[in-house]
C-alpha positions in Angstrom: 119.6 418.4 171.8 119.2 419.0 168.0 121.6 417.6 165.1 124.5 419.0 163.0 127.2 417.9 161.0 130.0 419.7 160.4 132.8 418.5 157.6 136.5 418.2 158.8 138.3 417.3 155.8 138.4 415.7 152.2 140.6 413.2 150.7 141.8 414.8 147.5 141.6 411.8 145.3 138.7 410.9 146.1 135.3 412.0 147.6 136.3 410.4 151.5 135.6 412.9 153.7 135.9 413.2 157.4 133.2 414.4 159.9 131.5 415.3 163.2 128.1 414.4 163.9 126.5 415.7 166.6 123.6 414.2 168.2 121.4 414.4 171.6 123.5 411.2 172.8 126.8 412.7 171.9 129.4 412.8 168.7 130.0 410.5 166.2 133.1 411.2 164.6 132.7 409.6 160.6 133.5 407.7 158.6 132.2 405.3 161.2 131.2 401.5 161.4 128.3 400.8 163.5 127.6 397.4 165.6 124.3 395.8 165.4 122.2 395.4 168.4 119.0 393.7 167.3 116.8 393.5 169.9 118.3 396.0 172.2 121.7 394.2 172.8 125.1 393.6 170.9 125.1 389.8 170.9 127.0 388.2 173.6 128.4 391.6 175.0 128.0 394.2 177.5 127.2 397.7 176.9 130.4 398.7 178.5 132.4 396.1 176.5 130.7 397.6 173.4 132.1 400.7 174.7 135.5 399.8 174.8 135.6 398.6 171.0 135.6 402.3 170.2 131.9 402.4 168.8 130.1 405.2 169.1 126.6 404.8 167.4 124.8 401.0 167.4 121.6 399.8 166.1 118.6 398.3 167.6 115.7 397.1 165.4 111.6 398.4 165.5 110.1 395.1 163.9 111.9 392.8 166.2 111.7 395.5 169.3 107.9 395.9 168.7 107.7 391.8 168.9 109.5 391.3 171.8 109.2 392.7 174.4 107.4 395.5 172.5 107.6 399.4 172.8 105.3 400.1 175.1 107.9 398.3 177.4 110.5 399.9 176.3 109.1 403.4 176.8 107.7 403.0 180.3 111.8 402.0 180.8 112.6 405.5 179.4 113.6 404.5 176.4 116.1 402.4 174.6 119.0 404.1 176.5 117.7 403.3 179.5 116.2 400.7 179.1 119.4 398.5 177.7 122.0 400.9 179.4 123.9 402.6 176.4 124.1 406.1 176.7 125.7 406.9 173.2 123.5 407.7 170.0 121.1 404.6 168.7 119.5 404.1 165.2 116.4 402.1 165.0 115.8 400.5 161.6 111.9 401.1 160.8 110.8 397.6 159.7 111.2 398.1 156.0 113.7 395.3 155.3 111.3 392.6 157.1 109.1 393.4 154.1 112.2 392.0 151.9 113.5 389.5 154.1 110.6 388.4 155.5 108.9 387.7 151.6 106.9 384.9 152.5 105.2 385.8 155.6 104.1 389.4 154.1 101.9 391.5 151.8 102.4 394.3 150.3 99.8 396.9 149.5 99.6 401.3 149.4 98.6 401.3 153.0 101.5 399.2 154.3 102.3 395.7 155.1 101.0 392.8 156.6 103.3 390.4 158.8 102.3 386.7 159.9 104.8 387.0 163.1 107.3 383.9 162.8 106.9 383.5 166.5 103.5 383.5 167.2 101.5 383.3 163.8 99.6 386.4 165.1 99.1 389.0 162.3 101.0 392.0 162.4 100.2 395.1 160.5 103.3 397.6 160.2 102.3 400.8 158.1 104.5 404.3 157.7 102.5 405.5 160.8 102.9 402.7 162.6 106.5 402.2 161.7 107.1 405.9 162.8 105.0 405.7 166.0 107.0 402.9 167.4 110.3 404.7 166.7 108.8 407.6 168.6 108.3 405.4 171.5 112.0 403.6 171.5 113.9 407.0 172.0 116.1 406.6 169.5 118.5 409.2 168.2 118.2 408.6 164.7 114.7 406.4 163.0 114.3 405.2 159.8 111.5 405.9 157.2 109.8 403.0 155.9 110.5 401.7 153.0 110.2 398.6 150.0 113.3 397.3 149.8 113.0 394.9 146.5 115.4 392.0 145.8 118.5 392.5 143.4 116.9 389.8 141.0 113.4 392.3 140.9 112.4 393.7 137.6 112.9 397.1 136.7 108.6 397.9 136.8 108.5 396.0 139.9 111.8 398.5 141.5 110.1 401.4 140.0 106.7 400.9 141.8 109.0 400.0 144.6 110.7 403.1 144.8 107.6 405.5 144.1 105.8 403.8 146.9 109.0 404.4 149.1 108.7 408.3 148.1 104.9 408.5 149.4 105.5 405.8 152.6 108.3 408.8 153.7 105.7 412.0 153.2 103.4 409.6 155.6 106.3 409.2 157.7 107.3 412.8 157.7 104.0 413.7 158.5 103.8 410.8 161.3 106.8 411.7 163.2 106.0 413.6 166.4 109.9 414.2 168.2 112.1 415.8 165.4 113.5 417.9 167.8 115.4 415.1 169.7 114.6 412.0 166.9 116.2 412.4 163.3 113.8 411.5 160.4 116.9 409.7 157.8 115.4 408.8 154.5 116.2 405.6 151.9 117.0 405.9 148.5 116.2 402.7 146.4 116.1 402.3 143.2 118.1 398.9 142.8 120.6 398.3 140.5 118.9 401.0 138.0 121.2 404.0 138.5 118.7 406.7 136.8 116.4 405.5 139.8 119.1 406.1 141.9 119.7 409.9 140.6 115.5 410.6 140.3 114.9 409.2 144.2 118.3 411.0 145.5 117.5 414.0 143.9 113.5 414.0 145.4 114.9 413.0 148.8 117.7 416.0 148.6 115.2 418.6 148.6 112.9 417.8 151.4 116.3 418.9 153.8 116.1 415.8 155.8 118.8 415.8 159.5 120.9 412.8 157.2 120.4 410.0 154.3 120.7 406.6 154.1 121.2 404.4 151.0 119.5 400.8 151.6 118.7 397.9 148.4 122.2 397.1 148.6 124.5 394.1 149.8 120.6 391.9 149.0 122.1 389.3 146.4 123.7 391.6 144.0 127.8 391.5 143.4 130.2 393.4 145.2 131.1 395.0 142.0 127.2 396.3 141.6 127.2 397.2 145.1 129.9 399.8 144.2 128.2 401.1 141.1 125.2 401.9 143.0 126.8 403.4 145.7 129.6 405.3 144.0 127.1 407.0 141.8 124.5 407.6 144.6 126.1 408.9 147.4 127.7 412.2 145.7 124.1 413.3 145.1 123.1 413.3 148.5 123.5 416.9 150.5 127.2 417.2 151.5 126.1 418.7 154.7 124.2 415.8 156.3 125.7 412.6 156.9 125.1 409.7 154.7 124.1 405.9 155.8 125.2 402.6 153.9 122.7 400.0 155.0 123.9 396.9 156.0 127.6 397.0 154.6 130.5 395.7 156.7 133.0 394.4 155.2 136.5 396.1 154.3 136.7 396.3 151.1 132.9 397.3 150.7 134.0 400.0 153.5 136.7 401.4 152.1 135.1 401.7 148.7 132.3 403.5 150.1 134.2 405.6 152.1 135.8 406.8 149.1 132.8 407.4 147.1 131.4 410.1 150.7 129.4 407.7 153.3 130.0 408.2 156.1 128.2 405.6 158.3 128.0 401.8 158.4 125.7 399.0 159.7 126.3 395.0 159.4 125.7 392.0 161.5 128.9 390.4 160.5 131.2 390.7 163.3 129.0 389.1 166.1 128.0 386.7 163.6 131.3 385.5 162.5 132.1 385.5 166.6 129.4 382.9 167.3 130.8 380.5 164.2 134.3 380.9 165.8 135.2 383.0 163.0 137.7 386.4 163.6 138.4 388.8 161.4 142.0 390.0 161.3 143.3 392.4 159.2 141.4 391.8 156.2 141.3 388.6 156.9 138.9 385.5 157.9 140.1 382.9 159.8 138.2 380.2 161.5 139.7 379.4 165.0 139.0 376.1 165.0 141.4 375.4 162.5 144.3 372.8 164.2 147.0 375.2 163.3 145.8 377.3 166.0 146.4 374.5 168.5 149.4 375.4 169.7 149.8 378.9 168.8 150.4 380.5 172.1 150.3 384.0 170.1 147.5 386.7 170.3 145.3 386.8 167.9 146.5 390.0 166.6 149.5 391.6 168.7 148.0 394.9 167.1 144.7 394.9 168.5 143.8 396.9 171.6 140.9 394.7 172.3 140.5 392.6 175.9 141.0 389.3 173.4 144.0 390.4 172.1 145.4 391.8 174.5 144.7 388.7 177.2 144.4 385.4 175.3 146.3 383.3 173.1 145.5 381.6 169.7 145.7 378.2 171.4 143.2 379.3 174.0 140.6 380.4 171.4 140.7 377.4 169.4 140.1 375.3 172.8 137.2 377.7 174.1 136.1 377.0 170.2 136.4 373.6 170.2 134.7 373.2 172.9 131.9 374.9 172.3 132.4 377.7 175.6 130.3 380.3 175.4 134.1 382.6 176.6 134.7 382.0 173.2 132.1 383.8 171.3 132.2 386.3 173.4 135.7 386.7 172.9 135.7 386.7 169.2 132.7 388.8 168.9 134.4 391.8 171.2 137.9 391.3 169.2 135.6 391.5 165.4 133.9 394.5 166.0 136.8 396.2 167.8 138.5 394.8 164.3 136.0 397.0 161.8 135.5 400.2 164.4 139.5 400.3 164.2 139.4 400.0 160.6 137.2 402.8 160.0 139.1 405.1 162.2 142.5 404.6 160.5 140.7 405.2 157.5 139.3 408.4 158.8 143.0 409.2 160.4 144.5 408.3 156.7 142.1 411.2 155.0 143.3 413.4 157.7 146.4 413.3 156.5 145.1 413.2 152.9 147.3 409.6 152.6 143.8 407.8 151.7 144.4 406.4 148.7 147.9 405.6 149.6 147.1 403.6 152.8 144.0 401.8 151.7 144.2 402.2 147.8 144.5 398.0 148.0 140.9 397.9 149.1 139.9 400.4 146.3 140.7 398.1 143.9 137.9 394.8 142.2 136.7 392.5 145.2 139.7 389.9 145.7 139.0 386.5 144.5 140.6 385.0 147.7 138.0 383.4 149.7 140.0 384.4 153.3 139.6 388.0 152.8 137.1 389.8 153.7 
């Protein structure tokens, strides 16, 4: 039952660092990508297919869970991991980045928020307590505090009130949360693209000794090369015994670049996306399957890849199942693309190891690429 980290080894260029996490569910062995499960599935795949892709922690969300089919449901089920059969460790986002995302169908006040529900009209109000009760109720292994995310284009008042209100939503939540024996309380620092924020919200977060930390206001309409700033001057503030969480970041190069600035964890919808537009990821790479060269490539997809798709099927057959619109094909992408960005973060986590970090993936390290393929 219980949390603890416990740091393997450090690159010694950089601040990568290697991990094991241990949580009620089992290990998580960081740096560590994440699949998205929104509504209490991976789209399109099996539990035990997610299994194979070498995840060990996905995500499932308490806005869209407390919707549909809601968490009473979920609780009388026994939870989350019962209830959609993965017995590994589950995070449960708290809400908070409806309140950005979902900007004109809310309001924000002190007290909390108020949803109009884009399926039913019906009103919802989602406050730190409520937020926190929910995640109670879904069992998850790791919840989220609630928090204001604002937009990349927001002022610097508007951010500050943003990020003070995020400080008092969390001592609500704190104060909310009735299972932090078996459910770990991870707080978010914001502070958007203001890096003095940044240090003033890591530094009040650091000292209330929270199980991990996330970092979330990123990857919301800023540049790639922002995204960096933020996060390669956040995350050496955070506690370097606890692991740290990089919202909704997925791609290599933003990986690899957080990686090497300490975070350890990473969330993004990306891959099962991409898989449902026919769209695999390969080695850095994007390539869309319906593309004619693929018609009579009787190649896998990537000889590399341990995946089912690779090891099975041929190009060719992907760009018919693509083509014509099979639902094989979705699937088939979408086990291959998150197999694809788990892999990635274990060679990277193999690569500090061996302290050849910088050597291996130094080429991700370096400005985003201006090539419109790569990822």
């Amino acid at each position: 039952m219980g949390f603890s980290y416990k740091l393997i080894a450090k690159c010694s260029k950089t601040q990568a660092r290697v991990g094991i996490w241990h949580t009620p569910h089992g290990i998580v062995e960081t740096p560590r990508f994440m699949p998205v499960g929104t509504v209490g599935t991976i789209k399109g795949l099996t539990p035990s297919q997610v299994a194979t892709t070498g995840a060990q922690m996905i995500l499932a969300n308490t806005y869209h869970l407390h919707l549909q089919p809601g968490e009473s449901i979920v609780e009388k089920a026994g939870g989350l991991h019962s209830f959609m059969g993965w017995n590994g460790p589950i995070l449960t986002d708290s809400g908070g980045f409806q309140v950005f995302s979902l900007s004109e169908l809310r309001d924000i006040k002190e007290t909390g928020v108020t949803f109009r529900s884009p399926r039913d009209g019906r009103i919802i109000e989602l406050t730190p307590e409520r937020s926190i009760q929910i995640q109670n109720k879904l069992g998850a292994d790791v919840i989220m505090a609630f928090d204001e995310c604002p937009p990349a284009n927001a002022s610097r008042s508007d951010v500050t009130k943003a990020t003070e209100r995020t400080y008092r939503w969390l001592e609500r939540c704190i104060e909310a949360h009735q299972r932090p024996q078996d459910q770990a309380l991870f707080p978010i620092v914001q502070g958007g693209i203001y890096l003095d924020l940044r240090s003033k919200a890591a530094k009040d977060l650091s000292v209330l000794d929270l199980p991990g930390y996330a970092i979330g206001g990123v990857s919301v309409g800023e540049a790639p090369e922002l995204i960096h700033q933020i996060v390669a001057h956040t995350a050496p503030l955070l506690p370097p015994h606890k692991p740290r969480y990089l919202m909704g970041v997925g791609t290599y190069r933003e990986m690899a670049r957080a990686i090497a600035s300490g975070i350890d964890l990473f969330d993004c919808v990306i891959p099962t996306r991409f898989g449902r537009h026919g769209t695999a990821m390969v080695q850095g790479e994007r390539w869309n399957l319906k593309n004619a060269r693929f018609k009579e490539d009787f190649t896998p997809l990537d000889a590399k890849c341990p995946c089912y798709t690779c090891q099975t099927f041929t190009r060719a057959y992907l760009n018919h199942l693509i083509k014509s619109r099979e639902m094989l094909g979705y699937i088939l992408l979408s086990l291959h693309n998150i197999t694809e960005l788990v892999r990635f973060t274990m060679k990277i986590r193999e690569a500090i190891e061996g302290d050849r970090f910088v050597d291996e993936f130094g080429h991700w390290l370096n400005d985003h690429s201006s090539n419109h393929d790569t990822i």
